[in-house]
N, C-alpha and C positions, 0 to 999 in steps of 0.2 A: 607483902604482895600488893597490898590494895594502895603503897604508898608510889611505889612503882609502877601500876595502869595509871594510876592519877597524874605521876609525873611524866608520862610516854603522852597521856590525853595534854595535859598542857602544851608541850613540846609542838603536838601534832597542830592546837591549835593558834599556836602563834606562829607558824610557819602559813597555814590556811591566811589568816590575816595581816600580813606583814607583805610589803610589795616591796619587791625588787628590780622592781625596772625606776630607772631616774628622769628617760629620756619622755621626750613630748610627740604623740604621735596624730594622725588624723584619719578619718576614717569618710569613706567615697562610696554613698549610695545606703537606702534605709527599705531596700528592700524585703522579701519574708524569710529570705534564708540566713539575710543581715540579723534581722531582729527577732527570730528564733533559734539561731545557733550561735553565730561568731559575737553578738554582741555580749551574750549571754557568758562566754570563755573570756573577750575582754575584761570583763566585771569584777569576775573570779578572780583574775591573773592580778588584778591593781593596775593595769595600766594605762597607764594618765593619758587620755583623750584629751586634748585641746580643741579641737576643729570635728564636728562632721558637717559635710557636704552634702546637699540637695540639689535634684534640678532644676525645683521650684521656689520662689517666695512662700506662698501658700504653706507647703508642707513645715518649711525653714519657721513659720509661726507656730505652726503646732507642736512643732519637736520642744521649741525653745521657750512654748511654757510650763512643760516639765522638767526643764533644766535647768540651773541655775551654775553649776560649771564648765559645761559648754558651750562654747560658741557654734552655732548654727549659722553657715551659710552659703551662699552659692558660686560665691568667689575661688575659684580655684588658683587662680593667680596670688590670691594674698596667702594661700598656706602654701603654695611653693617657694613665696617668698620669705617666708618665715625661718631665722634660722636656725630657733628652737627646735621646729619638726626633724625628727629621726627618720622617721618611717611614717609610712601612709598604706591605707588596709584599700582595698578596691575592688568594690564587690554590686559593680553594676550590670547597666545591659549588655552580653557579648561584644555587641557589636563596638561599641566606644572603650573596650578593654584595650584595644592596641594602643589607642591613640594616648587615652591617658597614664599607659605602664610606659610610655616612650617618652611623655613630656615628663612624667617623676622623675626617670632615670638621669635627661639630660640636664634638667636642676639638683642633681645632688643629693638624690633623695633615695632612701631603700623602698621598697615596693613588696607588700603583698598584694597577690591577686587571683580571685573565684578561679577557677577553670570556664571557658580558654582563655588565655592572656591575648588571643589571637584568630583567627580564624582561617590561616593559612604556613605553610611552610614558608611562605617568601618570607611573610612578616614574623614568624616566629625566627629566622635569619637576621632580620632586620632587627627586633628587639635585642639577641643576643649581641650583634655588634656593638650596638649603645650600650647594652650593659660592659664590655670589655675595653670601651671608652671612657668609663668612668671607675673607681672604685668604692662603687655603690652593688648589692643583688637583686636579685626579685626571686621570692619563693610563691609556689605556681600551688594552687588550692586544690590539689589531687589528693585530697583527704585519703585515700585509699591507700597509699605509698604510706601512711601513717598509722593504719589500723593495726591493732592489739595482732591481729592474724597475720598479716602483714609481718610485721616483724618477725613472730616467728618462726614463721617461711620462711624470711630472708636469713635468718640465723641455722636455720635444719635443713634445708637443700643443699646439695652439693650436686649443680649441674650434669657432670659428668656420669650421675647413675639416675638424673629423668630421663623415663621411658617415653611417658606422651600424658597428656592433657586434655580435658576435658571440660570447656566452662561454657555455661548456660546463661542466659544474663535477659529476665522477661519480665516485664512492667507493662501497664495498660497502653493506653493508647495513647499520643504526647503531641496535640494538634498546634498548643501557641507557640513551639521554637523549635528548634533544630537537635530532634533523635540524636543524630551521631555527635553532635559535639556539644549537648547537651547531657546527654545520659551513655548513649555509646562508650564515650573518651572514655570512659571508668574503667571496663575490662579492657578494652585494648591497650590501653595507659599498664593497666596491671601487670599485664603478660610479655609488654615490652620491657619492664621493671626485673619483674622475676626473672625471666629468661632470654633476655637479650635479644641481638640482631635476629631481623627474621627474614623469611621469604614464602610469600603467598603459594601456596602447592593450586589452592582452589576456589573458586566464590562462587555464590548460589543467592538469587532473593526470590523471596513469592512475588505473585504476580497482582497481589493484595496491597496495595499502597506505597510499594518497595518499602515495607516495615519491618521485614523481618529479611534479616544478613548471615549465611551460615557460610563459614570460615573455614578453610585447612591449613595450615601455617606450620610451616618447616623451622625452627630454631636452633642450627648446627644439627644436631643428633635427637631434636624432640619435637616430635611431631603434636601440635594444638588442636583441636576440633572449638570450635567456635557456636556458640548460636545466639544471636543477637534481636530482640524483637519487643515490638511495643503490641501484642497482638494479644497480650494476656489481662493481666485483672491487678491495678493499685493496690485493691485490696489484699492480695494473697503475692505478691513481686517475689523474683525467686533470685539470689544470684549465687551459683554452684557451679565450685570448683573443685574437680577431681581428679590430682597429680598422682601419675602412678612410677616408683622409681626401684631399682632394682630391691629395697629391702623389703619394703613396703607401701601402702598407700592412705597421701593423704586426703580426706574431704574437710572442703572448708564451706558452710552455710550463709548466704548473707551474712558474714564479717560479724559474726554473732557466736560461732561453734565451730570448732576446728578439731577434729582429730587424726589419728594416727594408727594405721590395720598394718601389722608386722606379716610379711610373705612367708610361706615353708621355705623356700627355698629348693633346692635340688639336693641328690648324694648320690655321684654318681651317673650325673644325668637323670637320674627318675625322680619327680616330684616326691620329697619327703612326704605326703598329704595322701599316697598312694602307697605306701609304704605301712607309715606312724599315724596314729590318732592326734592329727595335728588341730591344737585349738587358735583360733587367731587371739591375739591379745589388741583389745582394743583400749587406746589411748585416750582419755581428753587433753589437748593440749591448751586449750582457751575456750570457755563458754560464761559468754556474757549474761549470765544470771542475774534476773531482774526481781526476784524474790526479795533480797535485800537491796537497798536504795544508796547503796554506799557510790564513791565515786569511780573505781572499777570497773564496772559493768554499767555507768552510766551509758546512754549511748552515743554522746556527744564525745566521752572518751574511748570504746571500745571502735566507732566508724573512723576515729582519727583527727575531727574536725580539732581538738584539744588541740592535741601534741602538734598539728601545724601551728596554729595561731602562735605557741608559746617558742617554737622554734624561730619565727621568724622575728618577735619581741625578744629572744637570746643571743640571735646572730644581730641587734638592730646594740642590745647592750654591751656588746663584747665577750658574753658569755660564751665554753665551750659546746658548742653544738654542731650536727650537721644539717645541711640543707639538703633534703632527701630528693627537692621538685626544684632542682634549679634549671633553669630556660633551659642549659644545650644538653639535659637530660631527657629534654621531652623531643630529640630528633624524629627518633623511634616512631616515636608515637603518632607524629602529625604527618611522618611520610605513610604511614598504615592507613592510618583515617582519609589522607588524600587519594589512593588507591581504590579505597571504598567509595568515596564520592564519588569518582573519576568511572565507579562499574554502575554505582548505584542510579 
């Protein structure tokens, strides 16, 4: 036996150490979400950074005396010209996300990038065309389409027996950039994922900053309740969602804890629960347990930020994969968000 964990341990760890990507990639912007999340999963993954991009000299010194396989620099022109580069990461200010997911695409180049790639329905039209002009992608940084929860939603729903919905989404107060397509995109992006085409029944905001959005949204046959707001506490952020569907209901915790409450059901028309000493059985189906420090319940793998990064370096090597965030999947989501601007 013990010859056995020893050779399962080896196996595990030359697979941890051993890279499989070949190609040459670059990476656009050394911001805190760069250098405390995505940089941190490149590293992991092994793969080979050529190029990161700054918008300054200055910073381009500082990087580059901790470096010594990287090239630092501010030239974006010479890594689009390069024809080493596979893919390029791009994870700067909003607002310059359009312009530089349209100049990768139309050199040839695959593209990831932060959420929003865009700040509009027109331009998110615009980008998807270049992309259908080229045979190049872009995978869209909606980590959430990627979380452990996430999936298996996407695998145990069967639309047809959601009843209705319920999702809370409350975070402090968010004064340096833009609420909705900063932090907002995240449930609304969700719930067009999960449950497809919608129609606004209802909208509602306080009279408090217009910072808090509460929602009624019609999905075919599933009616959503919405409530959106930066009017709460960093410290204690809440994001809860609670799908109720004909067997049972599920609650999912900040992409942390998910379970599963089984319904009596009827016989006869009368609530089995009225009848029978009905106990519910309550499920875990995923709880990201941080007692142990394994890679599992890491949170960088449990919120999803992982399983993007390494999706869009398997679609960049030819590896079997899918692209969960690709442009004209986020139609959805940027005509919802523009509704809400357009009330807000």
């Amino acid at each position: 036996m013990d010859n056995i964990i020893e050779y399962l341990r080896k196996i595990r760890k030359q697979a941890q150490i051993k890279s499989k990507y070949r190609a040459k990639y670059a990476f656009v912007g050394v911001g805190n979400h760069s250098i405390n999340n995505l940089y941190p999963i490149i590293d992991y993954l092994h793969i080979p950074l050529k190029y990161i991009l700054t918008k300054t000299p200055e910073t381009a010194k500082i990087i580059n005396k901790n470096n010594c396989f990287i090239e630092v620099t501010t030239n974006f022109e010479k890594v689009l010209n390069d024809s080493e580069i596979k893919g390029i990461f791009i994870s700067a200010s909003p607002k310059s996300h359009y312009e530089l997911v349209k100049k990768t695409l139309q050199n040839n180049k695959n593209v990831y990038v932060e959420k929003p790639p865009c700040l509009s329905i027109l331009e998110l039209l615009d980008l998807i065309e270049t992309e259908n002009k080229t045979n190049n992608f872009c995978v869209v940084g909606l980590q959430k389409r990627y979380s452990e929860c996430t999936k298996i939603l996407s695998r145990k729903l069967k639309l047809p027996n959601v009843i209705s919905y319920n999702y809370r989404f409350l975070v402090g107060d968010y004064p340096e950039g833009d609420n909705i397509f900063d932090l907002f995109i995240h449930p609304l992006d969700l719930v067009c994922y999960l449950f497809g085409n919608y129609k606004i029944i209802s909208m509602a905001k306080t009279n408090f900053n217009n910072d808090s959005v509460f929602l009624q949204i019609r999905h075919n046959n599933i009616i959503g309740n919405i409530e959106l707001s930066t009017q709460y506490s960093w410290k204690t952020p809440l994001e809860h969602l609670i799908i109720n569907t004909n067997s049972g209901i599920y609650e999912m915790q900040n992409h942390q804890i998910l379970t599963y409450e089984n319904k009596p059901g009827t016989l006869f028309s009368i609530p089995k629960d009225k009848i029978i000493n009905f106990v519910p059985e309550r499920k875990i189906l995923f709880n990201g347990n941080t007692f142990l420090p394994i890679f599992a319940t890491n949170q960088i793998v449990s919120q999803g930020y992982f399983s993007e990064i390494q999706t869009f370096a398997d679609l960049c090597e030819g590896n079997k994969t899918v692209n969960k965030s690709n442009l004209s999947s986020l139609k959805n989501t940027f005509n919802l968000i523009s509704e809400i601007k357009n009330y807000v």
